[in-house]
C-alpha positions in Angstrom: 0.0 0.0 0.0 1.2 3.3 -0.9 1.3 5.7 1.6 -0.7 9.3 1.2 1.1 11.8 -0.3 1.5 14.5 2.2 2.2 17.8 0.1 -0.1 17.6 -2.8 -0.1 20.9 -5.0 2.4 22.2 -2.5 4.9 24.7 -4.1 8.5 24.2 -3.1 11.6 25.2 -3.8 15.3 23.7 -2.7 19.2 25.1 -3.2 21.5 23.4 -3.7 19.5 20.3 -4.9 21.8 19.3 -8.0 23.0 16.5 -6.1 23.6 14.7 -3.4 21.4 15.3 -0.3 19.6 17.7 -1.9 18.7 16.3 -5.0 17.0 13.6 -2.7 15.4 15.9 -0.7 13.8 17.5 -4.3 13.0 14.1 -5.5 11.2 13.4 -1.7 9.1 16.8 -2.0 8.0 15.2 -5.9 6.8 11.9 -4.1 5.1 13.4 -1.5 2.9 15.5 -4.3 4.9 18.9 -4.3 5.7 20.8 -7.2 9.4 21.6 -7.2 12.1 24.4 -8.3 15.3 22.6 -8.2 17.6 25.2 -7.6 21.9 24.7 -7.9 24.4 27.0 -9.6 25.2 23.8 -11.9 22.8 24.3 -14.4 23.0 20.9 -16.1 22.7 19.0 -12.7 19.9 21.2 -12.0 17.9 20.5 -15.2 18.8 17.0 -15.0 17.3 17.1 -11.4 13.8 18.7 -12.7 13.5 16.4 -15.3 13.3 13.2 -13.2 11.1 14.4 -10.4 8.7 15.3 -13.1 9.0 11.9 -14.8 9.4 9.8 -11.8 6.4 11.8 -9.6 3.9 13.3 -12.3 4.2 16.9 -10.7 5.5 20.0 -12.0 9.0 20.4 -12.1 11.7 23.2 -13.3 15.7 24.3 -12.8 16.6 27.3 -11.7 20.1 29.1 -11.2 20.8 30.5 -8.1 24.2 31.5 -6.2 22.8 32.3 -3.1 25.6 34.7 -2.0 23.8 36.7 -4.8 20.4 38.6 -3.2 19.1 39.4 -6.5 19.3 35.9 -8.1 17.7 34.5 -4.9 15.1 37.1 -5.6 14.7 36.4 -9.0 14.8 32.3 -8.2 11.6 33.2 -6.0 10.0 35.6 -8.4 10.5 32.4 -11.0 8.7 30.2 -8.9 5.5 32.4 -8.2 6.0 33.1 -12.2 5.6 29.3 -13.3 3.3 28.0 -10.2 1.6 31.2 -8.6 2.3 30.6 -4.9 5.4 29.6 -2.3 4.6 27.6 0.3 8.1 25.7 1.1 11.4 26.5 0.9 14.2 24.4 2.0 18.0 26.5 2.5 20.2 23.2 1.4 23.2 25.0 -0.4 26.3 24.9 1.6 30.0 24.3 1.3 32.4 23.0 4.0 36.2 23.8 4.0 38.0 22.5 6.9 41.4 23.7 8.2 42.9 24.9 11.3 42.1 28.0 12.4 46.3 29.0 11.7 46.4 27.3 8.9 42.5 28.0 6.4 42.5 30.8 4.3 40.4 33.5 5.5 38.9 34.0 2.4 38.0 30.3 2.4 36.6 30.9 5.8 34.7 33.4 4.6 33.0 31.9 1.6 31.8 29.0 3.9 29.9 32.1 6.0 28.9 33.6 2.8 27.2 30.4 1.5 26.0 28.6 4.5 24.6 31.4 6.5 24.5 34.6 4.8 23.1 32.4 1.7 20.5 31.3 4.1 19.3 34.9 4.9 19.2 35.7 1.1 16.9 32.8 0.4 14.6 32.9 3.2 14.4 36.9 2.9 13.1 36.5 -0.6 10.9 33.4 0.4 8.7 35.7 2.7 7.9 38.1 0.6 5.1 35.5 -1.2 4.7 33.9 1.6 3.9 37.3 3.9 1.2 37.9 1.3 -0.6 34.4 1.5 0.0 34.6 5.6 1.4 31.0 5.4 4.3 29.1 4.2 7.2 27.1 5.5 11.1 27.6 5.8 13.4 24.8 6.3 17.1 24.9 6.6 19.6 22.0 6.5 21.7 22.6 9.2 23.8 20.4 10.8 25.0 18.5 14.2 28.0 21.3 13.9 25.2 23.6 15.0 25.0 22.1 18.0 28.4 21.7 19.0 31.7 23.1 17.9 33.7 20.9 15.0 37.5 21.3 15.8 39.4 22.3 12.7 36.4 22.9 11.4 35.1 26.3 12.4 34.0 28.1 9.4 31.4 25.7 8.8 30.0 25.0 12.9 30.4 29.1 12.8 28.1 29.1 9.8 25.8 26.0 11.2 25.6 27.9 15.0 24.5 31.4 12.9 21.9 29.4 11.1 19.9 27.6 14.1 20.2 31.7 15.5 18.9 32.9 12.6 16.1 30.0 12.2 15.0 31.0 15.5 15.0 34.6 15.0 12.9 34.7 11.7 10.6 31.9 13.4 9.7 34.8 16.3 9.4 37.5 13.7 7.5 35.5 11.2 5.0 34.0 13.7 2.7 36.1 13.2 2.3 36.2 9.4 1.5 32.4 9.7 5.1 31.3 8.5 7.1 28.7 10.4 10.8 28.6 10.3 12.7 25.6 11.3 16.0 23.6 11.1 17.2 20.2 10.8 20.4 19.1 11.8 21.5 15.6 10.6 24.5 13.2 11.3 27.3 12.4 9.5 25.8 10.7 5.9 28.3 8.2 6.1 27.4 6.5 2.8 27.3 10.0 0.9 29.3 10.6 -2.0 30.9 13.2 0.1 32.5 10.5 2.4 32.8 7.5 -0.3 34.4 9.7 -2.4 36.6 12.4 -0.7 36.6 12.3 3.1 37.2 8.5 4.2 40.7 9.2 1.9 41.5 12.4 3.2 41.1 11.2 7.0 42.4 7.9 6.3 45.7 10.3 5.2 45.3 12.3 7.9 45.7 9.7 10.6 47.8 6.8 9.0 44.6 4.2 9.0 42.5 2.8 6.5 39.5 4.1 5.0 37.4 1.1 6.5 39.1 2.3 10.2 37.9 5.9 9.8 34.4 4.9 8.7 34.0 2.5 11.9 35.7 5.7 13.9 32.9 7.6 13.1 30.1 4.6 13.6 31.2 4.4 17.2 30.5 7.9 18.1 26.4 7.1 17.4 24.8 5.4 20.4 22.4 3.9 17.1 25.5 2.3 15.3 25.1 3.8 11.5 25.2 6.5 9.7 22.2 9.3 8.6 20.2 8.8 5.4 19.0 10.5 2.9 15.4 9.1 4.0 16.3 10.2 7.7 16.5 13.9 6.5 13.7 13.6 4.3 11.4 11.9 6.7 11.5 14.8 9.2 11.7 17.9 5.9 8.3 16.3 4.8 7.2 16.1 8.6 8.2 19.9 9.2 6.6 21.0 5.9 3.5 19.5 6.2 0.6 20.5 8.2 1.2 18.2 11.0 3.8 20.2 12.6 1.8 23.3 12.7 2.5 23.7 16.2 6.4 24.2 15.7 8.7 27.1 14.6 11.5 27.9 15.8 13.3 24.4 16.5 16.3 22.6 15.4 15.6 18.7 14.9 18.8 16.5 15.8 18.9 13.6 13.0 21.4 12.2 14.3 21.2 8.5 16.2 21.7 10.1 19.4 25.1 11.2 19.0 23.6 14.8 19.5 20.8 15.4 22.1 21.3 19.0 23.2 
């Protein structure tokens, strides 16, 4: 038996959805009924992205090209999506970057463009988000934030710097936007151990990094969750399409651990 769709006719959009977790969480907003703007600064991935959820889900479906450090082309990804489907009513902040380093050692512009991206990028999107959604007095903002929110990420601070700003910032717009029936809230997964982040760049660069084998850091990382495995893509999506739909009407403002227990504050 197929379960009931829970965002039928829903408008949504999503950054940084030409691959990877996003592209899954665009392909989860298709099942679950919602029309989707797949929005990436690859346009190729993006269009490739569209194409499938409309094929695979029967809803509509289009690319869009957005940097999110740019204001105007978040503004004009939104203005597309009222264009093409006439409302807003979701929109999940999933662009970010991640450049690791010690705090002597990164380059501070490299520091910098992981603010500009994950947080400041997140203030661009949701600021033109509400500008639809203030005029329907509803509508739903999600951002994919992180266990580095929670707690600090050593030789890692641009991003848990960028991650901490964004559950302030969720929480901020979720008090502001409260009354103009818009909920704002976060999700902060785990490690996505079988990502093609990790398969194919970080269980070699740690592996490097501490003279052991890939299978070694991978089972490094498995110990640290009281739940024994990594997040998944349907671990993220389960609680986006919880958060977006109407049966979490009664939250704003919070920032969901995904994370097997190896995060509880």
């Amino acid at each position: 038996m197929t379960a009931a769709r829970r965002l039928v006719d829903r408008v949504a959009i999503i950054t940084g959805a030409g691959q990877g977790l996003g592209e899954a969480l665009a392909h989860r907003l298709g099942r679950e009924g919602a029309h989707v703007v797949v929005a990436d600064i690859a346009d190729d991935k993006a269009e490739a992205v569209a194409r499938a959820i409309a094929e695979q889900h029967g809803v509509g479906a289009m690319a869009a090209h957005a940097d999110v450090t740019d204001p105007a082309q978040c503004e004009a990804l939104v203005q597309g999506a009222v264009e093409r489907f006439g409302r807003l009513d979701i929109c999940v902040s999933n662009a970010g970057v991640l450049f690791a380093g010690a705090v002597d050692e990164i380059d501070p512009a490299r520091w910098k463009l992981v603010i500009d991206v994950n947080l400041v990028g997140y203030f661009h999107v949701a600021r033109a988000a509400v500008r639809p959604m203030k005029a329907q007095q509803s509508g739903v903002i999600i951002q994919v934030n992180s266990k580095s929110g929670k707690k600090g990420s050593g030789k890692n601070s641009a991003y848990a710097a960028s991650k901490f700003g964004g559950i302030g910032l969720t929480q901020s717009l979720a008090l502001e936007l409260a009354e103009d029936g818009i909920r704002v809230n976060a999700i902060c997964p785990g490690n996505l151990l079988d990502s093609p982040l990790w398969v194919d760049s970080l269980y070699a660069q740690y592996a490097k990094r501490w003279g052991i084998t890939e299978e070694e850091v991978r089972q490094r990382y498995l110990d640290q969750v009281p739940m024994g495995r990594g997040c998944t893509y349907d671990d993220v999506a389960n609680v986006m399409v919880f958060l977006a739909s109407d049966e979490s009407s009664y939250m704003t403002g919070q920032a969901i651990n995904v994370t097997g227990g190896q995060e509880m504050h």
